[in-house]
C-alpha positions as CSV (number, residue, x, y, z in Angstrom):
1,X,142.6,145.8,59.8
2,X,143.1,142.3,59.4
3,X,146.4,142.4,61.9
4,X,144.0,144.4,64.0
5,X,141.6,141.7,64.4
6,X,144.7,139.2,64.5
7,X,145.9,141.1,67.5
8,X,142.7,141.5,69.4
9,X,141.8,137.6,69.0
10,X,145.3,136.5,70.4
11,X,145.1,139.2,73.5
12,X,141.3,137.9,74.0
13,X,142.5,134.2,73.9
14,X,145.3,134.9,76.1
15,X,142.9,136.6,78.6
16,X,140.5,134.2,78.4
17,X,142.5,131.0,78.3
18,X,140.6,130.0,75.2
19,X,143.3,127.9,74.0
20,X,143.7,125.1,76.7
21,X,139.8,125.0,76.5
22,X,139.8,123.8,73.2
23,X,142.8,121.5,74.5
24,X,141.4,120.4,76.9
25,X,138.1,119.0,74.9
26,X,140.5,117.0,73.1
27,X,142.9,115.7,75.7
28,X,141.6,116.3,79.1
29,X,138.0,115.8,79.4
30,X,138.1,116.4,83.2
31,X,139.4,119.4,83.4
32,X,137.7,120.7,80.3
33,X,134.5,119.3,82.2
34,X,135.6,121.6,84.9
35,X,136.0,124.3,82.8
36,X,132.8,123.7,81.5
37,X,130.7,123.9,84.8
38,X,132.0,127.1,85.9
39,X,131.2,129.2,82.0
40,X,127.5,127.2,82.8
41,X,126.9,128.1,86.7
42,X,128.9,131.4,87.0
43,X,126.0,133.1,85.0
44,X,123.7,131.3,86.6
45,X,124.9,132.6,89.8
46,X,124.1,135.9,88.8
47,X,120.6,135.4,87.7
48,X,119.4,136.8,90.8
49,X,121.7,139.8,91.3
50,X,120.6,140.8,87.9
51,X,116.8,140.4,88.4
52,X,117.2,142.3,91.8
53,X,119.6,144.9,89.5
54,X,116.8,145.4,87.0
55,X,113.6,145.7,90.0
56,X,116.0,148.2,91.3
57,X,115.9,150.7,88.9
58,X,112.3,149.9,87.5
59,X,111.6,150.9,91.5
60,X,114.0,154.3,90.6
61,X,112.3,155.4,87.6
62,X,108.8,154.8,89.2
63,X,109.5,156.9,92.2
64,X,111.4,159.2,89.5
65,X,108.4,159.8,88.0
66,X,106.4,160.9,90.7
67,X,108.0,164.0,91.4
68,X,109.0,164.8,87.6
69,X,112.5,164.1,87.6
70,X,112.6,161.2,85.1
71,X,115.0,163.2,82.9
72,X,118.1,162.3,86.0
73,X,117.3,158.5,84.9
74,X,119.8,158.1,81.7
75,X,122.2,160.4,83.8
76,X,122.3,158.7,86.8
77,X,122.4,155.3,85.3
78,X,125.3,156.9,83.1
79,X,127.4,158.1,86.0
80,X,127.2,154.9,88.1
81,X,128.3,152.5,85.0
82,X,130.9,154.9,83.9
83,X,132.6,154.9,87.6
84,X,131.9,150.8,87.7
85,X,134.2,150.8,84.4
86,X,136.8,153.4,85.7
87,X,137.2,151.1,89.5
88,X,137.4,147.7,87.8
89,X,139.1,148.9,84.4
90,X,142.4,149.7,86.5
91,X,142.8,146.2,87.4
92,X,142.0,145.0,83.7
93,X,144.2,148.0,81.9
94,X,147.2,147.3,84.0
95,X,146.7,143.7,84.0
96,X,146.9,143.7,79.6
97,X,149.1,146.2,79.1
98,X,151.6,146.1,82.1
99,X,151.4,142.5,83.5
100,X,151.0,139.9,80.1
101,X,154.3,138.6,79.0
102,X,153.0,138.9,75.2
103,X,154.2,142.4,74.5
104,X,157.5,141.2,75.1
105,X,157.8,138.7,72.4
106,X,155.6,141.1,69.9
107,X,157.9,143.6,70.2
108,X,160.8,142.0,68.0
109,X,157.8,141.5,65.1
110,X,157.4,143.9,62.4
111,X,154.5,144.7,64.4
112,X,153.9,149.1,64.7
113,X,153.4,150.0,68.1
114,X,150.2,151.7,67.3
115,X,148.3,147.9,66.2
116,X,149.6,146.7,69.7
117,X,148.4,149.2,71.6
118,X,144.9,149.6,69.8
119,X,144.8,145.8,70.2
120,X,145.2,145.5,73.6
121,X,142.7,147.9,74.2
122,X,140.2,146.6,72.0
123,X,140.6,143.3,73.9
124,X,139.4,144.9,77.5
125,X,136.8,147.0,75.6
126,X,135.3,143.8,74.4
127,X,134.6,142.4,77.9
128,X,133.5,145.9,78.9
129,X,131.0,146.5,76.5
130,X,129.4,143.1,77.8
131,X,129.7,144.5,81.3
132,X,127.9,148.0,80.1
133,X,125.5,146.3,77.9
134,X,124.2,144.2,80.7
135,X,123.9,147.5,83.1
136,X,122.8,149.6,81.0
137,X,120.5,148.0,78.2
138,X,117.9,147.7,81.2
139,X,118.0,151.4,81.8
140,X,117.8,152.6,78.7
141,X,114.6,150.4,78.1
142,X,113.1,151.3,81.4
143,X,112.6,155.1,80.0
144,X,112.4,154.0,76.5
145,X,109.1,152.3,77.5
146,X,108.3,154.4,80.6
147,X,108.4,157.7,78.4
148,X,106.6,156.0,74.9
149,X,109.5,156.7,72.9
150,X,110.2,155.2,69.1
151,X,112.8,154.2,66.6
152,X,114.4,157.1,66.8
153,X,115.3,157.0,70.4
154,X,116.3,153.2,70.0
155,X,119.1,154.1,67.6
156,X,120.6,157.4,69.4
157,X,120.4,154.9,72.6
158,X,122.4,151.9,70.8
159,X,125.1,155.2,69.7
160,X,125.4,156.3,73.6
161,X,126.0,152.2,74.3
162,X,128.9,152.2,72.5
163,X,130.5,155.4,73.7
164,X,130.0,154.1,77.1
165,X,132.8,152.1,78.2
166,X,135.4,154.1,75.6
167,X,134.8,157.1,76.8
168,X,136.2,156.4,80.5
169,X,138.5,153.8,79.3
170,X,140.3,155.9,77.3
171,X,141.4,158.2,79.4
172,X,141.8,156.4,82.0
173,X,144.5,154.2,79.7
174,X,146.3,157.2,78.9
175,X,146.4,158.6,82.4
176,X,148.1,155.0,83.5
177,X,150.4,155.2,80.9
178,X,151.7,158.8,81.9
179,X,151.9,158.2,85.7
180,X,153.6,154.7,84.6
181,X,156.5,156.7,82.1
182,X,157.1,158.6,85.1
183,X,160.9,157.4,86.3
184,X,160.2,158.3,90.0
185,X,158.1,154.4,89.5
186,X,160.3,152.5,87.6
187,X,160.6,149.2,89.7
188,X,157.5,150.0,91.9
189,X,154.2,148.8,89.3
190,X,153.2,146.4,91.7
191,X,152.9,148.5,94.6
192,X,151.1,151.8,92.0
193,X,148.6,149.1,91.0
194,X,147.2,148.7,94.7
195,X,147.5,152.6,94.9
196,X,145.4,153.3,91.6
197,X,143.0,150.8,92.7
198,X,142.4,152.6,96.2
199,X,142.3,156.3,94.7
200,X,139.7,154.7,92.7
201,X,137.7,153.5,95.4
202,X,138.8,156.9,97.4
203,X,137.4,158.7,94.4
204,X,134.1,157.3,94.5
205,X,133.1,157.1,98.1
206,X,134.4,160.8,98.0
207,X,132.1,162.0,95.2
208,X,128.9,160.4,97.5
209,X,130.0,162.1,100.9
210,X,130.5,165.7,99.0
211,X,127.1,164.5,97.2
212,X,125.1,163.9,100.3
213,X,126.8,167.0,102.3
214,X,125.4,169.3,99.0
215,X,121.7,167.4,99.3
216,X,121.9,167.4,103.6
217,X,123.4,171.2,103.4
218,X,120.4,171.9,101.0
219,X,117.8,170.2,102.6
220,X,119.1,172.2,106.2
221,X,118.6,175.3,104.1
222,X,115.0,175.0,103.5
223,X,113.8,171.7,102.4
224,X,110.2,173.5,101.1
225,X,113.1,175.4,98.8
226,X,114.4,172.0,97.8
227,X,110.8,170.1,97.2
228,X,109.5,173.4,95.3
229,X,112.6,173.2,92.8
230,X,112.0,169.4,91.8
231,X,108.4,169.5,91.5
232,X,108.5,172.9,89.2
233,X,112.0,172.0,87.3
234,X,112.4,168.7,86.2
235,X,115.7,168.9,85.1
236,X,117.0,170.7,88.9
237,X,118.3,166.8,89.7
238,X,120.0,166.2,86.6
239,X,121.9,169.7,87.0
240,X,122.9,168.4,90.6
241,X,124.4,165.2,89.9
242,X,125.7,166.1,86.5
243,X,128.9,168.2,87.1
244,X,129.9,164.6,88.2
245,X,130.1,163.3,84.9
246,X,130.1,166.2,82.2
247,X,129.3,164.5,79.6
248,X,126.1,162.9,81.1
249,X,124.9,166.2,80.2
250,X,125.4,165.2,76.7
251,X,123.7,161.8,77.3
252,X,120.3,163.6,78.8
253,X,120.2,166.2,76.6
254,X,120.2,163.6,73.3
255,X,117.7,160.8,74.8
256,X,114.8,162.6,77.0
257,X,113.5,164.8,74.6
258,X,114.2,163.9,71.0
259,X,114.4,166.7,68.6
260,X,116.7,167.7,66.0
261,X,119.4,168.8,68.4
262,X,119.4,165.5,69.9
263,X,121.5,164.4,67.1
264,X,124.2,167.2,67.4
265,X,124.4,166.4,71.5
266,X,125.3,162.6,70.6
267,X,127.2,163.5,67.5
268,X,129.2,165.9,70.2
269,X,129.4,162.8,72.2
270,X,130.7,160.6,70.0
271,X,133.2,163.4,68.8
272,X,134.9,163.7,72.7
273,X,134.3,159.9,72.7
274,X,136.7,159.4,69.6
275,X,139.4,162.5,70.4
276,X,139.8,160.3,73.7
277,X,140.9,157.3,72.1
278,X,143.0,159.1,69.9
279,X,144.5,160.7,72.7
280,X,144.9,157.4,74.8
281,X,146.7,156.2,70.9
282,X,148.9,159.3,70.9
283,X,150.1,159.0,74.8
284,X,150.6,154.7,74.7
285,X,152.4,155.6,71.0
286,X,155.0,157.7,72.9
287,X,155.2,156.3,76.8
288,X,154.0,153.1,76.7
289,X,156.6,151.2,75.7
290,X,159.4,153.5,77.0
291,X,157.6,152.3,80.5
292,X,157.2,149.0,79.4
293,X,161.2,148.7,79.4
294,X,162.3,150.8,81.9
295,X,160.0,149.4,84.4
296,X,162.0,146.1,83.9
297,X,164.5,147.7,85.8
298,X,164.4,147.0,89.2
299,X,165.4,148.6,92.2
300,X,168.8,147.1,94.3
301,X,168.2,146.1,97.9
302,X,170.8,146.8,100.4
303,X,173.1,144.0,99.9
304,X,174.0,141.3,103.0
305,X,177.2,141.2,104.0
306,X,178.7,137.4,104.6
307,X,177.8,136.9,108.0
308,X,174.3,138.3,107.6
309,X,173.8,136.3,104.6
310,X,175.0,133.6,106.7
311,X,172.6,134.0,110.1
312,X,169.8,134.4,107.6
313,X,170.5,131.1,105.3
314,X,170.9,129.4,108.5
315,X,167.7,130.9,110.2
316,X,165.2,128.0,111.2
317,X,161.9,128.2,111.8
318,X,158.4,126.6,112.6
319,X,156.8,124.7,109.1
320,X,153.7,126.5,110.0
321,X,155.1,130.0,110.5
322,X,157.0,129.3,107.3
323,X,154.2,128.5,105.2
324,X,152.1,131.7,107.2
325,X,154.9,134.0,106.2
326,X,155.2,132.7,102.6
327,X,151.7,132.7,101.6
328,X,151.2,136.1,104.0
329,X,154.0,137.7,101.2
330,X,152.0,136.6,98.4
331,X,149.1,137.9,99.4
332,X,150.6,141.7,100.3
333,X,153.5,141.8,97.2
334,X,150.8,140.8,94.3
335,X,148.6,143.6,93.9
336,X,145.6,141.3,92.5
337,X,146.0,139.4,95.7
338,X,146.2,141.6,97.6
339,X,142.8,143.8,96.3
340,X,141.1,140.7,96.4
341,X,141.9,139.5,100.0
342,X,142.8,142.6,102.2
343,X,141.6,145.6,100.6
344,X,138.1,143.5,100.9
345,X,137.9,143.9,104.7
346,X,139.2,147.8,104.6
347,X,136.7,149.0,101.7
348,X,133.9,147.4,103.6
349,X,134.0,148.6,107.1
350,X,134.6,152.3,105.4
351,X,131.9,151.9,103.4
352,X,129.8,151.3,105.7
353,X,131.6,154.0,108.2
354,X,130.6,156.4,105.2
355,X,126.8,155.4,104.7
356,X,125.8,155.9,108.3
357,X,127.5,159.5,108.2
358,X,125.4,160.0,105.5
359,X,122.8,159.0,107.5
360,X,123.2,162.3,109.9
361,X,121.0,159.6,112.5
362,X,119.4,161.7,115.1
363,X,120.3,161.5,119.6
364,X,117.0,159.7,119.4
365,X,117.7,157.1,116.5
366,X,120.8,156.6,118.1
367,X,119.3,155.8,121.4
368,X,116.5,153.5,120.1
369,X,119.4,151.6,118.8
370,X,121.2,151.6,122.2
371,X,118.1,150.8,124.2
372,X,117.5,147.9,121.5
373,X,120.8,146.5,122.0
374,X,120.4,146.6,126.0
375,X,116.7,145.2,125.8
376,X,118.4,142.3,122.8
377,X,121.6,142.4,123.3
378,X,121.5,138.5,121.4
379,X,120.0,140.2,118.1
380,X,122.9,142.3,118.1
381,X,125.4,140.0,119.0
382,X,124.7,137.7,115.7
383,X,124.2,140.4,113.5
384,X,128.1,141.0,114.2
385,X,128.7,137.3,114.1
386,X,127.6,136.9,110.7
387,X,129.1,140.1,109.6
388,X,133.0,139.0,110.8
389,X,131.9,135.4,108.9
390,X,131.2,137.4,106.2
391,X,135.2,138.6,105.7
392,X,135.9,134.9,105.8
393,X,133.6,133.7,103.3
394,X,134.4,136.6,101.0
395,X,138.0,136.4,101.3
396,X,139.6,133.8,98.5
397,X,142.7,133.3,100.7
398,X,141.9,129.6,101.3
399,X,140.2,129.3,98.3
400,X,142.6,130.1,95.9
401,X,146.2,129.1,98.5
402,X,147.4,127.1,96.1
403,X,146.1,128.3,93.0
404,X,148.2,131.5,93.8
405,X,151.0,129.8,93.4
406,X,151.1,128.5,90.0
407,X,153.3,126.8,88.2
408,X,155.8,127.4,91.3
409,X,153.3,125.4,93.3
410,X,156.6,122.5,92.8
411,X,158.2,124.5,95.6
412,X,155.1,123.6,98.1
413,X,155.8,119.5,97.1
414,X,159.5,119.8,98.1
415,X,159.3,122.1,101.4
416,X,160.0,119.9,104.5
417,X,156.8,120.9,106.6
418,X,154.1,118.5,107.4
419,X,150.8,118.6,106.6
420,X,149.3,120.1,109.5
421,X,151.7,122.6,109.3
422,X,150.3,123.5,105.3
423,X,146.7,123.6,106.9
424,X,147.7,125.8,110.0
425,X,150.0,128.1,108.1
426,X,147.4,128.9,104.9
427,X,144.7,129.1,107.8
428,X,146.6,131.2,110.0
429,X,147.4,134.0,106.8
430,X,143.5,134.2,106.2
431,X,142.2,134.4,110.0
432,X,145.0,137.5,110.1
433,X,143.1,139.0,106.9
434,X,139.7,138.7,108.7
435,X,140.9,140.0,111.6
436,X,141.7,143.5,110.5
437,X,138.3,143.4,108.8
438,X,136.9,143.0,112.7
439,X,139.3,145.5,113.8
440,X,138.3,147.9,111.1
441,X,134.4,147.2,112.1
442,X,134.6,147.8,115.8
443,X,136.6,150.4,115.2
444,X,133.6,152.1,113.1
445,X,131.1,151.0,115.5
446,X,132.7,152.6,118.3
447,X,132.0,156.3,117.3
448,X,127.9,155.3,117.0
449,X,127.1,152.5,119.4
450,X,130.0,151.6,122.5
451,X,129.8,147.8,123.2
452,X,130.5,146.2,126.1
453,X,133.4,144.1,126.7
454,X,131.8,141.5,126.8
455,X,129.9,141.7,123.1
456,X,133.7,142.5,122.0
457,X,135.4,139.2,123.6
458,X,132.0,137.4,122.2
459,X,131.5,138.2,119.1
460,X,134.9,137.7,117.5
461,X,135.6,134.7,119.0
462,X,132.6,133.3,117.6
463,X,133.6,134.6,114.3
464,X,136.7,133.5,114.0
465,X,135.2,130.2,114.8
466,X,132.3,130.4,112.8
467,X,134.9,130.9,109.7
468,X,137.1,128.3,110.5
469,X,135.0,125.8,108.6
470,X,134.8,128.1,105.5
471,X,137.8,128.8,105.5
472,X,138.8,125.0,105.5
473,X,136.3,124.1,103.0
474,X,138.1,126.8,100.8
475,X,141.4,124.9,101.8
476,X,139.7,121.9,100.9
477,X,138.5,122.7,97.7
478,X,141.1,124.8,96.4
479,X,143.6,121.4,97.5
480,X,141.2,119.2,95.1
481,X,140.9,121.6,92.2
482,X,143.7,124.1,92.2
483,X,143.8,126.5,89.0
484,X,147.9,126.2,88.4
485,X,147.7,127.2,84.7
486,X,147.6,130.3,84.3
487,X,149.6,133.4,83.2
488,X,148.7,135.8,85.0
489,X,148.1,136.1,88.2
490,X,144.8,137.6,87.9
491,X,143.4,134.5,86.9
492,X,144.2,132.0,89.5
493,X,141.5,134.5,91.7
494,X,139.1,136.3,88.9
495,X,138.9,133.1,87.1
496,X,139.0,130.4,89.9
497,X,135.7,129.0,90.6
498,X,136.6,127.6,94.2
499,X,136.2,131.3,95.4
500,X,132.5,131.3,94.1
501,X,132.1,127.9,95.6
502,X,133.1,128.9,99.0
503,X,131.5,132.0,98.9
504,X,128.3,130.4,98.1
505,X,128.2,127.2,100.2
506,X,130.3,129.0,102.9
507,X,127.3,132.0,103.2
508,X,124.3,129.4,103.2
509,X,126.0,127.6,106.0
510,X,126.4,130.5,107.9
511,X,122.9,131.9,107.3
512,X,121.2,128.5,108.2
513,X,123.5,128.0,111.5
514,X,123.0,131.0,112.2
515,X,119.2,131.5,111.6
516,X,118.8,127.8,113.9
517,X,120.7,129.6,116.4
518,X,119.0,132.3,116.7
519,X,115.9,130.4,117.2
520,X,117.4,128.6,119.9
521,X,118.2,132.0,121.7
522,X,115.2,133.1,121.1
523,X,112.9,130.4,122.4
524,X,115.3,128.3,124.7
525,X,118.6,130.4,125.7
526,X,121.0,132.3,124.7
527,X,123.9,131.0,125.8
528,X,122.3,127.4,125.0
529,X,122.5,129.0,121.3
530,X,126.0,130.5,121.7
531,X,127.1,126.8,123.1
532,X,125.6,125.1,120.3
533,X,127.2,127.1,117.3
534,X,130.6,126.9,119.1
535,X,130.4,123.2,119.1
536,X,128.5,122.6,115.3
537,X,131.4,125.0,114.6
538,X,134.2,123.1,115.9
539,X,132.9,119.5,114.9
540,X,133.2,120.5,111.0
541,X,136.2,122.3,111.4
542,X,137.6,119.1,113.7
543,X,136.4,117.3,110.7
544,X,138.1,119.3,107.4
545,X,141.0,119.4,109.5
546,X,141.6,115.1,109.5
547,X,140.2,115.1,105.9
548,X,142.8,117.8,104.8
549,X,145.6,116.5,107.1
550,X,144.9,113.0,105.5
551,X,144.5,113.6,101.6
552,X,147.2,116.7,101.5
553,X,150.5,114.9,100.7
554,X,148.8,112.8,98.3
555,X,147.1,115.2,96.6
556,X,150.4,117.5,96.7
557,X,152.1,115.1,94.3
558,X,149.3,115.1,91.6
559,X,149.7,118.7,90.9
């Protein structure tokens, strides 16, 4: 037990970095200052997304409660943690157990596989039972109060917390390792880890549209059918949403009423609960490292003959398309990167492609929206401005350009390119990122509300110009504090606070120019407003520009 806990600790403080912060108090008091402010304002950050998290489902239970259904609550709160932890925990499993460099040197120690693996696991399921407690502690008291219930409930609740995250994580651990033992992949992680991610997210939105089609499908049926069932069963909701998660069942079953077979349901729980983790421990005892080392074999490109090799070596090309390309391949051949940066402006656009099918929005609400957009077209217009900003203040691609490249950033101090062509090159990779995130949005539009060429041409001008200074502040930030330390490369995005930074600052910028703008539209002009945020637009991004262009070489060399 005592290797165990040995284990766990080195694979948490090699997550977390936990060793240079101590260093750092010691030996570099600016950068552990730095360090510092982003552990204090992170969670501060988040205040509000919590509080707005918890009124949420207070609002939920209440409404819940007015037709009798309180007992789809636990369930339902269940589900959508469980499929939080099964999207994110892809990133974190295959980051720990496929992408560390540890395993590699523990392997030679008289170490048993099966402490490794438990280990490594136990170090994700750490950080995952502080993301389920902080989810779903507030539902659990939400009914606990709501419904009057005692002591009783309050322990069989604390039993379901800790089954929460294991549960998933298990098998979704032991799943990874088969598909990764399979020898069809061996040389191709990077590229499954973008696919796992994707299904993931594929999974998800799925589940919802096949949800809503069974509610709309129901609801076209007879909707007095539908309203008579949840008024005289009370558990009609929790039947329809629980096939999603089977053992939500379980969960319900043990917490809304409590008798003596509310012991056996969470006993039954935490029996599949601990067969899962045995299984995931059985699979990782007999793939997992049979992947680990074939997977170091990688495939053979076609190899160049002399005079190809040749005319490429001897290729020359702009500074600024060099540096686009470079940072361009980063971004799409790391799969952290790349989920981070360009899946960001797919998901979002589908997402939202998916919600208004669910929607079913009638000829008339479709019309009222058309008729609005002819009577304001201005409204509209800066609605999508501030959407295609979005994609640029969300992206890290500036924010994180040099971070990225670690401790190879050396290569960046040596290249013969100016420092224009550095700002135009990094800016250039994430104005391509955003763009597909327009593309992806107009494209969605299209099949609900036609816009005129003119709104087109308009509004993605304007928001590629609007992120130009976000995107430059990014560049300008992540140039002044770059995160070059790390060993993995999920660190130098998830734990780089210049991406928070620019998300924040960038987003109130656009929101107040935006907002004054709109005013101006409004009470002057529109065109007096469209002039207006070209030009504020193009003074600050005139102005990063000379800043970066000056201070770059200089601070270059003191990486």
């Amino acid at each position: 037990m005592k290797e165990l806990i040995n284990l766990t600790k080195l694979f948490i403080n090699d997550s977390l970095g936990l060793s240079l912060f101590f260093y750092n108090r010691t030996n570099n008091k600016k950068e552990f200052s730095k360090q510092l402010f982003t552990l204090i304002i992170v969670p501060i950050a988040l205040i509000p997304a919590f509080f707005f998290y918890v009124f949420f489902m207070i609002a939920l239970y209440t409404g819940l409660k007015v037709i009798d259904q309180t007992s789809v609550f636990l369930s339902a709160g269940y589900i959508f943690i469980s499929f939080l932890i099964i999207v994110f925990g892809i990133m974190y499993i295959l980051s720990v157990f496929y992408f560390s460099k540890n395993t590699e040197e523990l392997i030679s120690l008289p170490i048993t596989p099966r402490k490794i693996i438990i280990s490594k696991f136990a170090s994700i399921l750490i950080f995952e039972y502080a993301f389920a407690a902080l989810l779903f502690v507030p539902v659990l008291i939400i009914y606990g109060v709501g419904e009057g219930m005692g002591l009783g409930y309050a322990i069989l609740a604390l039993v379901v917390l800790l089954t929460l995250p294991l549960l998933p994580l298990s098998l979704e651990t032991a799943l990874i390792m088969l598909i990764m033992r399979s020898s069809r992949v061996k040389g191709r992680k990077d590229f499954l880890q973008i696919i796992f991610v994707f299904l993931a997210i594929a999974l998800v939105i799925g589940v919802q549209f096949w949800f809503g089609t069974q509610v709309s499908s129901s609801a076209e049926v007879d909707f007095q059918i539908l309203l008579n069932s949840l008024l005289t069963n009370n558990e009609s909701l929790l039947n329809s949403i629980g096939y999603f998660f089977p053992s939500s069942f379980l969960v319900a079953w043990g917490l809304n009423r409590l008798t003596l077979m509310s012991v056996v349901w969470i006993f039954s729980l935490v029996l599949i609960t601990t067969l899962s983790f045995g299984f995931m421990v059985f699979i990782g005892e007999r793939f997992y490292f049979t992947s680990l080392v074939s997977g170091k074999i990688a495939r053979k490109g076609r190899t160049l003959s002399g005079i190809e090799r040749g005319k490429f070596l001897g290729k020359k090309g702009h500074g600024a398309m060099a540096i686009f390309s470079m940072d361009m391949r980063l971004l799409l051949r790391t799969p952290v990167y790349f989920f981070n940066n360009v899946s960001v402006v797919i998901i979002v656009p589908l997402v939202l492609l998916v919600s208004l099918s669910f929607a079913e929005l009638s000829p008339e609400n479709i019309n009222g929206v058309r008729e609005f957009y002819r009577e304001m077209p201005m409204v509209i217009n800066f609605m999508f401005i501030g959407f295609f900003v979005f994609f640029g203040g969300t992206s890290a691609t500036t924010a994180t350009t040099f971070s990225r490249e670690g401790k190879a950033s050396w290569l960046t101090r040596i290249v013969p390119v100016s420092a224009s062509d550095q700002i135009i090159g990094r800016t250039a990779s994430a104005l391509i990122v955003q763009s597909l995130g327009i593309l992806c949005t107009l494209i969605g539009v299209y099949f609900f509300m036609p816009l005129t060429l003119t709104t087109v041409l308009l509004t993605v001008i304007m928001g590629l110009i609007g992120s130009l200074p976000i995107l430059l502040f990014g560049l300008f930030i992540d140039m002044n504090r770059p995160l070059l330390d790390w060993d993995n490369p999920q660190k130098a995005v998830k734990n780089n606070m210049n991406v928070m930074i620019t998300l924040f600052i960038g987003m109130f910028y656009v929101v107040m120019l935006i907002a004054i703008c709109g005013a101006l539209g409004y009470f002057v002009n529109q065109w007096v407003s469209y002039a207006v945020y070209i030009i504020v637009s193009l003074i600050i991004t005139i102005a990063f520009y000379k800043k970066i262009n000056k201070d770059l070489e200089k601070r270059l060399l003191a990486f």
